[in-house]
mmCIF file of the N, C-alpha and C atoms, coordinates in Angstrom:
data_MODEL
# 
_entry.id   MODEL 
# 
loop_
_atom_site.group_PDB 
_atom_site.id 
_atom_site.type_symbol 
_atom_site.label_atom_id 
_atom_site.label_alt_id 
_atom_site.label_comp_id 
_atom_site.label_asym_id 
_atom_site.label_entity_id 
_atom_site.label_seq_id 
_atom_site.pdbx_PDB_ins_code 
_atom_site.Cartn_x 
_atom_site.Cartn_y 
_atom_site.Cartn_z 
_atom_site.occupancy 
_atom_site.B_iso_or_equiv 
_atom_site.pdbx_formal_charge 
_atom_site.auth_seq_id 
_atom_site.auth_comp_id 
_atom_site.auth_asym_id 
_atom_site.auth_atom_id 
_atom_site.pdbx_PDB_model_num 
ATOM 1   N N  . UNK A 1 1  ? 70.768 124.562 177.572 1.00 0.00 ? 1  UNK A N  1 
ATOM 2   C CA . UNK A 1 1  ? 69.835 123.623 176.972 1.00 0.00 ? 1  UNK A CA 1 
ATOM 3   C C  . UNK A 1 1  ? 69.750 122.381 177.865 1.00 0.00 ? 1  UNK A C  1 
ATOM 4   N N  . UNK A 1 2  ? 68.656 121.722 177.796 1.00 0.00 ? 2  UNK A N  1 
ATOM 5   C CA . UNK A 1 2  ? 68.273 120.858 178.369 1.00 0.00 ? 2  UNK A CA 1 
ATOM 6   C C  . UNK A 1 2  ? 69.213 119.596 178.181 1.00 0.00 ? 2  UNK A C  1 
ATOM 7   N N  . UNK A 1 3  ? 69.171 118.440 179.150 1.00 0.00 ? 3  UNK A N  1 
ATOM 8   C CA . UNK A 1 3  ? 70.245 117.555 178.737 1.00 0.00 ? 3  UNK A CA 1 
ATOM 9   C C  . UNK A 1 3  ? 69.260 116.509 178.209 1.00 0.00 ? 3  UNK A C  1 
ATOM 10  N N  . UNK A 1 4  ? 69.443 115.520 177.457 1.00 0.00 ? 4  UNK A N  1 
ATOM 11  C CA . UNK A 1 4  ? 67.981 114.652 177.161 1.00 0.00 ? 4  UNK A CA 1 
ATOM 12  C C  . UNK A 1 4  ? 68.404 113.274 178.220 1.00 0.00 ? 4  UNK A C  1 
ATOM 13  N N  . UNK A 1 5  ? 66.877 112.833 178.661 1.00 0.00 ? 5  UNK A N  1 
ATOM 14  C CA . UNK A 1 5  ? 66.700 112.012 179.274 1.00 0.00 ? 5  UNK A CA 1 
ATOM 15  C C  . UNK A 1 5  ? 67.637 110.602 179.414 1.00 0.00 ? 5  UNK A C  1 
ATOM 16  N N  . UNK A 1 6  ? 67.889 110.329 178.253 1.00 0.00 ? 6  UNK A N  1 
ATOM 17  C CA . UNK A 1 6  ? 68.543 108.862 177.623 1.00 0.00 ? 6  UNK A CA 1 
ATOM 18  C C  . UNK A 1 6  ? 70.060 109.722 178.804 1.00 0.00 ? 6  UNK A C  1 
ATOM 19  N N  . UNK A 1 7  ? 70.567 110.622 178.593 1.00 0.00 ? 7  UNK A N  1 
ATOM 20  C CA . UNK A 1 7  ? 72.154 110.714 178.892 1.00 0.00 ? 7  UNK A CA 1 
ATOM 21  C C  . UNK A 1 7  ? 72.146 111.049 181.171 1.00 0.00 ? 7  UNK A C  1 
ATOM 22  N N  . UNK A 1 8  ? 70.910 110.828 181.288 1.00 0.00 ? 8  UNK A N  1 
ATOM 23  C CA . UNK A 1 8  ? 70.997 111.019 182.722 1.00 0.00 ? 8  UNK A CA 1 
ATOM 24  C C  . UNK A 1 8  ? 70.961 109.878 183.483 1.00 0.00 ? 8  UNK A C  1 
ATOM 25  N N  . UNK A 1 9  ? 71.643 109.802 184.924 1.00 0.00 ? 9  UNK A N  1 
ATOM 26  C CA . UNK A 1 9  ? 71.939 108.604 185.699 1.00 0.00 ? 9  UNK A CA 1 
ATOM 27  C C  . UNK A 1 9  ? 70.486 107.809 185.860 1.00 0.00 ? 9  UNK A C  1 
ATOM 28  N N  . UNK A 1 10 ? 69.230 108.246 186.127 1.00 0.00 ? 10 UNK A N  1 
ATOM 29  C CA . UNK A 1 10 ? 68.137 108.276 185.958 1.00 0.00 ? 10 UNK A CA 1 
ATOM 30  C C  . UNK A 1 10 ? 67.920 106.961 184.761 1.00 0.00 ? 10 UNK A C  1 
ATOM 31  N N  . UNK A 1 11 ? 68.099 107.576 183.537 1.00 0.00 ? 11 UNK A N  1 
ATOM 32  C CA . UNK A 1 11 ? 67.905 106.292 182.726 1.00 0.00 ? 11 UNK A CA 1 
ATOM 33  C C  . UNK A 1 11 ? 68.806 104.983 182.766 1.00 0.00 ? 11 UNK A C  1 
ATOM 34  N N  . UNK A 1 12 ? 70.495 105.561 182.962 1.00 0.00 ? 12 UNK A N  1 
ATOM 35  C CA . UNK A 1 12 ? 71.005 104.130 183.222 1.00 0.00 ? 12 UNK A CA 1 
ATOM 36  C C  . UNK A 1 12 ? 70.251 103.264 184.344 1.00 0.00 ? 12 UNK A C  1 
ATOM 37  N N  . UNK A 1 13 ? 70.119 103.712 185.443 1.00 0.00 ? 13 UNK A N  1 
ATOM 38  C CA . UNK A 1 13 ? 69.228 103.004 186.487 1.00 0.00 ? 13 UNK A CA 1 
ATOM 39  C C  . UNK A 1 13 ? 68.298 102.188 186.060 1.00 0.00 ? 13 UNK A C  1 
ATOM 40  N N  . UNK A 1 14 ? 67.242 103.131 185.166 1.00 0.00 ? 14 UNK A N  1 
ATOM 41  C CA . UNK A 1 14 ? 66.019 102.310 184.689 1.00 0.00 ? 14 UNK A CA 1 
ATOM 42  C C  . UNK A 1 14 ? 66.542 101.058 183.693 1.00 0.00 ? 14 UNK A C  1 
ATOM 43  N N  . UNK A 1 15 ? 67.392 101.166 182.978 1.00 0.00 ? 15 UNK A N  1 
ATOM 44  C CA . UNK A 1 15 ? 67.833 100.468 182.293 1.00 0.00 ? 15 UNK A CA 1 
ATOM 45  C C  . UNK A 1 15 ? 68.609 99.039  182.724 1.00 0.00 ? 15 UNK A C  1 
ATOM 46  N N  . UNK A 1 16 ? 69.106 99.640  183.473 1.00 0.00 ? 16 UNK A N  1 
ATOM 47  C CA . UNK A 1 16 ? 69.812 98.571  183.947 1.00 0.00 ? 16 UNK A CA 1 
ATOM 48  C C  . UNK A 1 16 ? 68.518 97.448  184.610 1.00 0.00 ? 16 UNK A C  1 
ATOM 49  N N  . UNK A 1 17 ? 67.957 98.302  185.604 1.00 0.00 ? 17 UNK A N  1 
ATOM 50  C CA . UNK A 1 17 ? 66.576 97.306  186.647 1.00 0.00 ? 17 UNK A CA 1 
ATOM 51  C C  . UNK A 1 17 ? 65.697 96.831  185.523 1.00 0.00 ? 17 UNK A C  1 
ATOM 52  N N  . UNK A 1 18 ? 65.440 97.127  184.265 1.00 0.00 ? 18 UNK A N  1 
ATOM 53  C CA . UNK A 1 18 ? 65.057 96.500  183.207 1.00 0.00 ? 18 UNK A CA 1 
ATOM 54  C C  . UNK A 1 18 ? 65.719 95.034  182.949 1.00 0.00 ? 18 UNK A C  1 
ATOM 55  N N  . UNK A 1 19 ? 66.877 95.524  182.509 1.00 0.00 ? 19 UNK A N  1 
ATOM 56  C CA . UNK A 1 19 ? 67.762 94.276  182.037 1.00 0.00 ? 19 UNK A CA 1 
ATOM 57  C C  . UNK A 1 19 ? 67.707 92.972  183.314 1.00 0.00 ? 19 UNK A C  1 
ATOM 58  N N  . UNK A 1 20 ? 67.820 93.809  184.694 1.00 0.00 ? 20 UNK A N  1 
ATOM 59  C CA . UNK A 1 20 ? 67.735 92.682  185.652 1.00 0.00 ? 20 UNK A CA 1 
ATOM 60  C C  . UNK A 1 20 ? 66.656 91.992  185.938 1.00 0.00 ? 20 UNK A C  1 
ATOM 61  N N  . UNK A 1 21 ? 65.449 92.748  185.916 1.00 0.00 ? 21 UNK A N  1 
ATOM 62  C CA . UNK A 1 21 ? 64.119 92.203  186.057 1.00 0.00 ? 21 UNK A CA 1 
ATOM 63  C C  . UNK A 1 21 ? 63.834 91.096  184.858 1.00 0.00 ? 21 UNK A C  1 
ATOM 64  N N  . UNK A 1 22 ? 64.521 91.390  184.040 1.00 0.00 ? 22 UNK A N  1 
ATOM 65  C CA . UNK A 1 22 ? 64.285 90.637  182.377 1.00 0.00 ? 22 UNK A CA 1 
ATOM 66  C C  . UNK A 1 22 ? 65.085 89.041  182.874 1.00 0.00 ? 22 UNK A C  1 
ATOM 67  N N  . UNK A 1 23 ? 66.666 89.223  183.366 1.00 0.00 ? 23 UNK A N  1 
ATOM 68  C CA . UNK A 1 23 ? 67.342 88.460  183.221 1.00 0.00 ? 23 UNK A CA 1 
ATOM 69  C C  . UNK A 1 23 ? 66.445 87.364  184.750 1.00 0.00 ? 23 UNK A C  1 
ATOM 70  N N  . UNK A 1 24 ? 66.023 88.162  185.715 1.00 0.00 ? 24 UNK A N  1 
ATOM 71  C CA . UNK A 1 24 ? 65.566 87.239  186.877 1.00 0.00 ? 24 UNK A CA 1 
ATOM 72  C C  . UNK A 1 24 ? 64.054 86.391  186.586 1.00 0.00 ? 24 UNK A C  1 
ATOM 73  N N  . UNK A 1 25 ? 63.523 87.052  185.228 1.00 0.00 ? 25 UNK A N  1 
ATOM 74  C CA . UNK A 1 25 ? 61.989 85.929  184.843 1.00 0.00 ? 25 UNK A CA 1 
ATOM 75  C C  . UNK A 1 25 ? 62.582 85.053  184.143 1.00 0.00 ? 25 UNK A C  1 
ATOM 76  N N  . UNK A 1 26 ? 64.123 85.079  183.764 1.00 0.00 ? 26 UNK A N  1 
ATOM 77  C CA . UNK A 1 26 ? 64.546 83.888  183.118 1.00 0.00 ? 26 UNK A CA 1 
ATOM 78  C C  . UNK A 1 26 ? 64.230 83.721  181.172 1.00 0.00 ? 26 UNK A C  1 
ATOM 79  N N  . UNK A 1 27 ? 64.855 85.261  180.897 1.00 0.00 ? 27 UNK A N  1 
ATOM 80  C CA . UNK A 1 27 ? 63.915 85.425  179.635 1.00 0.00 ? 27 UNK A CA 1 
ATOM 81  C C  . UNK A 1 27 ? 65.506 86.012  179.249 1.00 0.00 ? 27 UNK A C  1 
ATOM 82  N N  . UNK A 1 28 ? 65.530 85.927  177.745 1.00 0.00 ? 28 UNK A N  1 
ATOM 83  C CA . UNK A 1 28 ? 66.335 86.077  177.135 1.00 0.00 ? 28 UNK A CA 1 
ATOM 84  C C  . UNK A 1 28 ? 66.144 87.279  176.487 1.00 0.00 ? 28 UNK A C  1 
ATOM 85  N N  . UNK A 1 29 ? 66.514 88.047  175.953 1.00 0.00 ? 29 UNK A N  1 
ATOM 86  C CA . UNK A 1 29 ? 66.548 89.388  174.635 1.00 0.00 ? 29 UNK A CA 1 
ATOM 87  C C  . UNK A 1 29 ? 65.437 88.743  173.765 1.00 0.00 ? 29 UNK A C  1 
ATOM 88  N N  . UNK A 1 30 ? 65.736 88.037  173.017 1.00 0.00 ? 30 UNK A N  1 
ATOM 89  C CA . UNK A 1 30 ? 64.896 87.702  172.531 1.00 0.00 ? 30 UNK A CA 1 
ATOM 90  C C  . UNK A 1 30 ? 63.608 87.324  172.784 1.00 0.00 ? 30 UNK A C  1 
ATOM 91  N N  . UNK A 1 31 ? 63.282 86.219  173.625 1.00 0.00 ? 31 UNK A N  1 
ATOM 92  C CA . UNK A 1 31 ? 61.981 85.765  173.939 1.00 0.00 ? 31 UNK A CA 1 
ATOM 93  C C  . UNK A 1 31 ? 61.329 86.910  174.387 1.00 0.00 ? 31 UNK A C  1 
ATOM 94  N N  . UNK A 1 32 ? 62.186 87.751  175.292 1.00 0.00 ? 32 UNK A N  1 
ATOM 95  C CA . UNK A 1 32 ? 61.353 89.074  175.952 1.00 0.00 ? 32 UNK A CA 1 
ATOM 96  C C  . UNK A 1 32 ? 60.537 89.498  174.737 1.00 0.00 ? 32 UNK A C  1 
ATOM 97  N N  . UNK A 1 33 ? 61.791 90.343  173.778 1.00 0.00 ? 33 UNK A N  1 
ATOM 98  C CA . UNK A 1 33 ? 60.935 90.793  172.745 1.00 0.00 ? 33 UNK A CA 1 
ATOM 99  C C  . UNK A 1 33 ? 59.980 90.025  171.787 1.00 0.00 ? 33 UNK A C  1 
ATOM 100 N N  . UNK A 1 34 ? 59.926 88.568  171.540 1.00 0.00 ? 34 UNK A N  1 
ATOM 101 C CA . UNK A 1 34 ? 58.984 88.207  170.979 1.00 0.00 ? 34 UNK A CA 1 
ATOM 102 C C  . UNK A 1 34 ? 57.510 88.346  171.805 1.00 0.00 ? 34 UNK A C  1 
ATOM 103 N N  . UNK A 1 35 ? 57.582 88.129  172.991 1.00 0.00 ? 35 UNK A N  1 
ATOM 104 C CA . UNK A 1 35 ? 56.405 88.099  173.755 1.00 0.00 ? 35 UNK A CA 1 
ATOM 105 C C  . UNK A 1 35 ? 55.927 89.445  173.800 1.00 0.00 ? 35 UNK A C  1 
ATOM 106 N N  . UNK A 1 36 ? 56.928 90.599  173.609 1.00 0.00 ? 36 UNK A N  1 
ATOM 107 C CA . UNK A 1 36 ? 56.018 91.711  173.472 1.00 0.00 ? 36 UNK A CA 1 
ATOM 108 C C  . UNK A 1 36 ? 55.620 92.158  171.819 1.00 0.00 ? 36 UNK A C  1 
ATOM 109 N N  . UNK A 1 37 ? 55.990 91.029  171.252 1.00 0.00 ? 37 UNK A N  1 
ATOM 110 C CA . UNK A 1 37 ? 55.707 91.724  169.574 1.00 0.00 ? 37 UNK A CA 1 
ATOM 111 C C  . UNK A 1 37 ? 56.507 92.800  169.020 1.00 0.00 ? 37 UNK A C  1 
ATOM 112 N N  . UNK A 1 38 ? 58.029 92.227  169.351 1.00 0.00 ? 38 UNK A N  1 
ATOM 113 C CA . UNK A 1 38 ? 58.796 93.676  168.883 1.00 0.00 ? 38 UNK A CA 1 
ATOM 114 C C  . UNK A 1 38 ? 60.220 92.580  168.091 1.00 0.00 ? 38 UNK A C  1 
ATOM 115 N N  . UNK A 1 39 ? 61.133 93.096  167.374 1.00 0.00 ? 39 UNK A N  1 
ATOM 116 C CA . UNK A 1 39 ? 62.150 92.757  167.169 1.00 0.00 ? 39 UNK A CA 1 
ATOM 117 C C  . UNK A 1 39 ? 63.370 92.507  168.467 1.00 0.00 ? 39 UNK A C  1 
ATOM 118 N N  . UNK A 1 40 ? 64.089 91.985  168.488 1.00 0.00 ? 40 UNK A N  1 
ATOM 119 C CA . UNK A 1 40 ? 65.264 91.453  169.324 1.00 0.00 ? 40 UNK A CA 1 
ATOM 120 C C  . UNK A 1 40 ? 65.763 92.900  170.005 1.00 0.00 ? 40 UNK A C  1 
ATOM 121 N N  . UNK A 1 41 ? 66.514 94.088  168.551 1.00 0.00 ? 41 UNK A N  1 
ATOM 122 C CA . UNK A 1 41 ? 66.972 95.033  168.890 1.00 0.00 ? 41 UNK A CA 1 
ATOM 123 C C  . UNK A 1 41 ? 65.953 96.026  169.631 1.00 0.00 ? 41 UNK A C  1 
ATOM 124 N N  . UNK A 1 42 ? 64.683 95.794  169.728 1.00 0.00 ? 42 UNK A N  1 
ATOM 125 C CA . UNK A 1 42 ? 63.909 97.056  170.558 1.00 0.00 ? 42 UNK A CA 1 
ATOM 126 C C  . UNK A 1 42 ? 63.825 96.461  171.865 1.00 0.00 ? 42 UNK A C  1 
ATOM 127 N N  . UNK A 1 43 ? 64.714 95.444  172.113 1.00 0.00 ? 43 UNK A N  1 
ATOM 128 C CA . UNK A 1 43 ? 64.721 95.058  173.558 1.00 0.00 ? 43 UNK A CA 1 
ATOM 129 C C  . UNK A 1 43 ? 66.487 95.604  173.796 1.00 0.00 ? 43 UNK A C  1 
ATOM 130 N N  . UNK A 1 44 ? 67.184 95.347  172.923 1.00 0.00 ? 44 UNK A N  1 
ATOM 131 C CA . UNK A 1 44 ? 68.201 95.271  173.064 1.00 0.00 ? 44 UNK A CA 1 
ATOM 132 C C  . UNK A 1 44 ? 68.741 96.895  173.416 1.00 0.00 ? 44 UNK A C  1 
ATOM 133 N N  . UNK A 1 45 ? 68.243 97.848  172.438 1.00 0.00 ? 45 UNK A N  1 
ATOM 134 C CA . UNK A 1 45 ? 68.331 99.500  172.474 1.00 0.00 ? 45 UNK A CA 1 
ATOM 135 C C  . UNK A 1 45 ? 67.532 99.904  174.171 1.00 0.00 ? 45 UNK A C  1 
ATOM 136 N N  . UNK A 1 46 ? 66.359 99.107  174.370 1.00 0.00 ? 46 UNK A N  1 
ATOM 137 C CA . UNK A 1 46 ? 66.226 99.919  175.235 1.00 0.00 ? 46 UNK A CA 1 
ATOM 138 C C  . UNK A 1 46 ? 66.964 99.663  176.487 1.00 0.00 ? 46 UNK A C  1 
ATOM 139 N N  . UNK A 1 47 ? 67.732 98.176  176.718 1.00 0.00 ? 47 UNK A N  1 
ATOM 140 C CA . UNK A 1 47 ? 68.457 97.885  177.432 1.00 0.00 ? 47 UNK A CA 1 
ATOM 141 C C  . UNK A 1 47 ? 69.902 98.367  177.350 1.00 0.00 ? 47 UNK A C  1 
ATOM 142 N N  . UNK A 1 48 ? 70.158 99.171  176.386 1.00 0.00 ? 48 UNK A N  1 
ATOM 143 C CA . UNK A 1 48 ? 71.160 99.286  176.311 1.00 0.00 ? 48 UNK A CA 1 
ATOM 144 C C  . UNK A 1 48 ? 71.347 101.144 176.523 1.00 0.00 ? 48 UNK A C  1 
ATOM 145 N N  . UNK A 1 49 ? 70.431 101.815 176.720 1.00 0.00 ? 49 UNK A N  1 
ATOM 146 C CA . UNK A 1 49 ? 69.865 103.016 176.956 1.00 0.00 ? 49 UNK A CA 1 
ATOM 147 C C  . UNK A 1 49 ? 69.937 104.171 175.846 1.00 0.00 ? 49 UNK A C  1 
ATOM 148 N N  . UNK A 1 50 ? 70.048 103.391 174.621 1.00 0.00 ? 50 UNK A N  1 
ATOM 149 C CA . UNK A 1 50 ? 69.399 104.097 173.578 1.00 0.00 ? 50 UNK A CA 1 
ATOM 150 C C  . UNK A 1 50 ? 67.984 104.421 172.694 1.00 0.00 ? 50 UNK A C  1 
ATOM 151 N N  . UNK A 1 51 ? 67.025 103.931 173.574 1.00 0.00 ? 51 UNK A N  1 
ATOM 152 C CA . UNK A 1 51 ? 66.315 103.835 173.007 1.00 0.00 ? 51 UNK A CA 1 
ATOM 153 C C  . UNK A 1 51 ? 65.048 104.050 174.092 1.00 0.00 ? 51 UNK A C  1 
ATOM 154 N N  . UNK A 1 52 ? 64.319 105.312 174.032 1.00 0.00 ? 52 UNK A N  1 
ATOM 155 C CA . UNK A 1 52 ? 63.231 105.901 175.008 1.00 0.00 ? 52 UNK A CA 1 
ATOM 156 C C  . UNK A 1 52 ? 62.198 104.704 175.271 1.00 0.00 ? 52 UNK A C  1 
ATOM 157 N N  . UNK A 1 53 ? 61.620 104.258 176.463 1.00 0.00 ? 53 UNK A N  1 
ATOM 158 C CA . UNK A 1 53 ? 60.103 104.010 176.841 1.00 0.00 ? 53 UNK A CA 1 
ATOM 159 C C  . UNK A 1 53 ? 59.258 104.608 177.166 1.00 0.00 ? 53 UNK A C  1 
ATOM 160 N N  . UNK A 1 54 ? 58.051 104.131 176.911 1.00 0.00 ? 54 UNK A N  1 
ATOM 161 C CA . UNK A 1 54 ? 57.049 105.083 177.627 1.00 0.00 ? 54 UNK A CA 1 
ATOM 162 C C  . UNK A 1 54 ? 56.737 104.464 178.490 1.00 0.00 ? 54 UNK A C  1 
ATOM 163 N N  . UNK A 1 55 ? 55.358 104.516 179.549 1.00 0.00 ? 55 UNK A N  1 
ATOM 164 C CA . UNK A 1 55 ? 54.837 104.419 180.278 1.00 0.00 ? 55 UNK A CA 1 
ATOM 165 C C  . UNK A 1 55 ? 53.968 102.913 180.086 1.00 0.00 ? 55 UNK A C  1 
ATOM 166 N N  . UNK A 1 56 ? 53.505 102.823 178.992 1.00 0.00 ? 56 UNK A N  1 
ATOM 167 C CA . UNK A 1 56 ? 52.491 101.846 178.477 1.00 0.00 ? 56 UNK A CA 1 
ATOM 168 C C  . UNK A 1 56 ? 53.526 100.911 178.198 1.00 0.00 ? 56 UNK A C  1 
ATOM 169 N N  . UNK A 1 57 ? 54.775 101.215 177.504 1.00 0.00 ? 57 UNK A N  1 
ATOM 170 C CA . UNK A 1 57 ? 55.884 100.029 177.096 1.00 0.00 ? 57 UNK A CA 1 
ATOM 171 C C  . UNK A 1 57 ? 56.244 99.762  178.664 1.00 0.00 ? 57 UNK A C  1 
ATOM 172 N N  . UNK A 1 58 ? 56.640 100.233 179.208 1.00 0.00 ? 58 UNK A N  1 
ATOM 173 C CA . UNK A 1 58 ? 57.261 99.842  180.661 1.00 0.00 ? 58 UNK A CA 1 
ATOM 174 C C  . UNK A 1 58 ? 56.863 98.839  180.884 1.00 0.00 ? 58 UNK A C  1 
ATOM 175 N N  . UNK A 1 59 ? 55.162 99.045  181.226 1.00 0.00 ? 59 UNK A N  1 
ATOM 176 C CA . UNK A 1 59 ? 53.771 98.227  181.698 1.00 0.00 ? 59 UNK A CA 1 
ATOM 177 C C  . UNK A 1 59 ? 53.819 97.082  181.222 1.00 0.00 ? 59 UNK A C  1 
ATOM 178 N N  . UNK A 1 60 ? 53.955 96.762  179.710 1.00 0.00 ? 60 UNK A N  1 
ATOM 179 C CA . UNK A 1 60 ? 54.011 95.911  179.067 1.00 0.00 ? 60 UNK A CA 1 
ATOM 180 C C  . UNK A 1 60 ? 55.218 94.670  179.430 1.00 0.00 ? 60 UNK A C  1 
ATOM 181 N N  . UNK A 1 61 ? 56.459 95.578  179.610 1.00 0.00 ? 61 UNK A N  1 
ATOM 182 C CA . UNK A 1 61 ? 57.658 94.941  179.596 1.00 0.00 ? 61 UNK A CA 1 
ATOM 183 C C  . UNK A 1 61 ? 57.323 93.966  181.109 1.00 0.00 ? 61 UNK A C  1 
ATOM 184 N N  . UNK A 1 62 ? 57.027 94.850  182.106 1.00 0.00 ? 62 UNK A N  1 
ATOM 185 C CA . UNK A 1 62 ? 56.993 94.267  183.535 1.00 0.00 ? 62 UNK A CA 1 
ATOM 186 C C  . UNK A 1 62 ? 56.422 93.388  183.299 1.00 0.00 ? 62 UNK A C  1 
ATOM 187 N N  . UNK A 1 63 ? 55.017 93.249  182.396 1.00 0.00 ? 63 UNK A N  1 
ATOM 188 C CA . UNK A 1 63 ? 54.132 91.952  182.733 1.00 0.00 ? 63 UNK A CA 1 
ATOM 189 C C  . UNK A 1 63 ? 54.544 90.899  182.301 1.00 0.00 ? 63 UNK A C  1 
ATOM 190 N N  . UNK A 1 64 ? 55.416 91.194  181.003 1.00 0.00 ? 64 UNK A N  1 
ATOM 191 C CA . UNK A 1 64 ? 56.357 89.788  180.294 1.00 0.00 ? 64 UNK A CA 1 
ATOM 192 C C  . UNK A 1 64 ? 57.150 89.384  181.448 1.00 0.00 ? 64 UNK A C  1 
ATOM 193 N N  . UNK A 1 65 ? 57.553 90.009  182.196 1.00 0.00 ? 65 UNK A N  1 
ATOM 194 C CA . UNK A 1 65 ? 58.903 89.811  183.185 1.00 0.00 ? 65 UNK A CA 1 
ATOM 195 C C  . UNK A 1 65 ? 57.882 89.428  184.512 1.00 0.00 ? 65 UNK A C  1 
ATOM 196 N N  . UNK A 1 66 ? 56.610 89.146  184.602 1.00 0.00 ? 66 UNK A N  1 
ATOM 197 C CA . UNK A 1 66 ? 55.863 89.145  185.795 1.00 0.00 ? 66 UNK A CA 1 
ATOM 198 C C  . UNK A 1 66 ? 56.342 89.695  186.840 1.00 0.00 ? 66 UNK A C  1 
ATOM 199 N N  . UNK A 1 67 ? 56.729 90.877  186.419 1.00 0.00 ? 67 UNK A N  1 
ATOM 200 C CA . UNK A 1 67 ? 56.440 91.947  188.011 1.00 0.00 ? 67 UNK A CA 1 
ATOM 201 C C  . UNK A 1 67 ? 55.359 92.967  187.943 1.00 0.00 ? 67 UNK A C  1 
ATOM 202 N N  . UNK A 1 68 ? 54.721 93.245  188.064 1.00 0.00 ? 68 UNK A N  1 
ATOM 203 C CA . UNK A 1 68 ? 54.043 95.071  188.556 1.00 0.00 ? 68 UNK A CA 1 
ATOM 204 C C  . UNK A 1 68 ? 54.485 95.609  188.210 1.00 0.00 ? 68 UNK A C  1 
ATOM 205 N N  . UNK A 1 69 ? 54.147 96.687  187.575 1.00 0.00 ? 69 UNK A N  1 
ATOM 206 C CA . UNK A 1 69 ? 55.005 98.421  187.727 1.00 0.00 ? 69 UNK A CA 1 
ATOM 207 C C  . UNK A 1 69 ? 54.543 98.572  189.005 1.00 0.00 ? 69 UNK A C  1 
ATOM 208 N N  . UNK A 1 70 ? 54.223 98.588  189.190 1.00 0.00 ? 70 UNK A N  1 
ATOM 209 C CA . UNK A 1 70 ? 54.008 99.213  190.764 1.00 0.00 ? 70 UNK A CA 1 
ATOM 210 C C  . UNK A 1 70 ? 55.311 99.036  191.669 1.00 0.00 ? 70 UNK A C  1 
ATOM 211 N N  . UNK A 1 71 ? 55.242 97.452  191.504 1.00 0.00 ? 71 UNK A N  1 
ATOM 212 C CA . UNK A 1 71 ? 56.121 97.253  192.238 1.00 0.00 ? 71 UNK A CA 1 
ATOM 213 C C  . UNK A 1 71 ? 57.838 97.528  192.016 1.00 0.00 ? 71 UNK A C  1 
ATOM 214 N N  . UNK A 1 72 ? 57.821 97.818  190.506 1.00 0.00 ? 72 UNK A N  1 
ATOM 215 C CA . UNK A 1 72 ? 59.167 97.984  189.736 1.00 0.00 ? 72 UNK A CA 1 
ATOM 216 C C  . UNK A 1 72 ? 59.348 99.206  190.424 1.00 0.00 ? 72 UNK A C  1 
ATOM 217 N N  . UNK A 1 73 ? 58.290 100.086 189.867 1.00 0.00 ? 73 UNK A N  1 
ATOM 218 C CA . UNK A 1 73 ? 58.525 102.067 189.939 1.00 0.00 ? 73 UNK A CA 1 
ATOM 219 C C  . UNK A 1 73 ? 59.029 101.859 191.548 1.00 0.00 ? 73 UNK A C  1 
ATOM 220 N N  . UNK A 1 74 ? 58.286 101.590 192.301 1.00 0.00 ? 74 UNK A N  1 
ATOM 221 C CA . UNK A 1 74 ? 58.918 101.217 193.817 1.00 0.00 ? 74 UNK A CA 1 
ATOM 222 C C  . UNK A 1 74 ? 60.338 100.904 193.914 1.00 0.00 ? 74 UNK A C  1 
ATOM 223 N N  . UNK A 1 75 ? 60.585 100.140 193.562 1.00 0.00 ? 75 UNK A N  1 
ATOM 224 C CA . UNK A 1 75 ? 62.263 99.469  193.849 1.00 0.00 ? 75 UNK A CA 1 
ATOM 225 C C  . UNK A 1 75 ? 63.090 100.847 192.853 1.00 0.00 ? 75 UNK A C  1 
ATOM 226 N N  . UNK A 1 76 ? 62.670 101.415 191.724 1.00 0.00 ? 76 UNK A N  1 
ATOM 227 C CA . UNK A 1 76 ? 63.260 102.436 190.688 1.00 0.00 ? 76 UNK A CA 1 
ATOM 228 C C  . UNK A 1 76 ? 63.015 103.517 191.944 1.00 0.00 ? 76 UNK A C  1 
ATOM 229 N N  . UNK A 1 77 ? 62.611 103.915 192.553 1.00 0.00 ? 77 UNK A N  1 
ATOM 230 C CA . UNK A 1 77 ? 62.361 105.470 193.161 1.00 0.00 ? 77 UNK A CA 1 
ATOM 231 C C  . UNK A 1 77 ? 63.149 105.240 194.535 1.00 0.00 ? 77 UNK A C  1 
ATOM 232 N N  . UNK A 1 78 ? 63.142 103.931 195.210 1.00 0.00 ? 78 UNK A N  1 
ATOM 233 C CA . UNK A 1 78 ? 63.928 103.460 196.782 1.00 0.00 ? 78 UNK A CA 1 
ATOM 234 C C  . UNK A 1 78 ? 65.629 103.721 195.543 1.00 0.00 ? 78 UNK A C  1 
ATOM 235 N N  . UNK A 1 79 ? 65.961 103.041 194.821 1.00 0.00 ? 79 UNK A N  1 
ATOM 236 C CA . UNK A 1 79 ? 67.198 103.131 194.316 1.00 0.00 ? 79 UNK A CA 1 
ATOM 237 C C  . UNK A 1 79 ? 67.795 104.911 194.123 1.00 0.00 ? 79 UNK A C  1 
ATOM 238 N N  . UNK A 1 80 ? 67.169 105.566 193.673 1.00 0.00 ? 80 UNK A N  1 
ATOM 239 C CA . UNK A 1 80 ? 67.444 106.576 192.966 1.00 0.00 ? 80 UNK A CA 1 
ATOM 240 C C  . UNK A 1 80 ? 68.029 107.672 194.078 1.00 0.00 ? 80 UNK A C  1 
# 
């Protein structure tokens, strides 16, 4: 059986370059998630790698954090 996504090195990575990209716009757990219209803990789960993103949340997250996906998925794919 398949292993799920959340338990592969793959997501800690993403997770982690989340949390750092978050912590380098100078944004807290919180403020992050208020600016995206979510509770504290849906910043906190997904930083903490329980908790899946999609594609459109990613997008979202980067722009609170003023980076690109572009430029994120870049630095996520050179790491990996």
């Amino acid at each position: 059986m398949p292993t799920s996504t959340l338990y592969k090195k793959e997501n800690e990575l993403l997770t982690t370059m989340m949390r750092e990209m978050r912590i380098a716009a100078g944004l807290t757990q919180a403020a992050c998630a208020e600016a995206l219209g979510k509770p504290q803990s849906f910043v906190s789960k997904i930083e903490g790698g329980s908790q899946r993103i999609d594609l459109i949340q990613l997008r979202e997250y980067c722009i609170v954090c003023e980076t690109s996906l572009t430029s994120f998925v870049k630095r996520f794919e050179s790491k990996l």
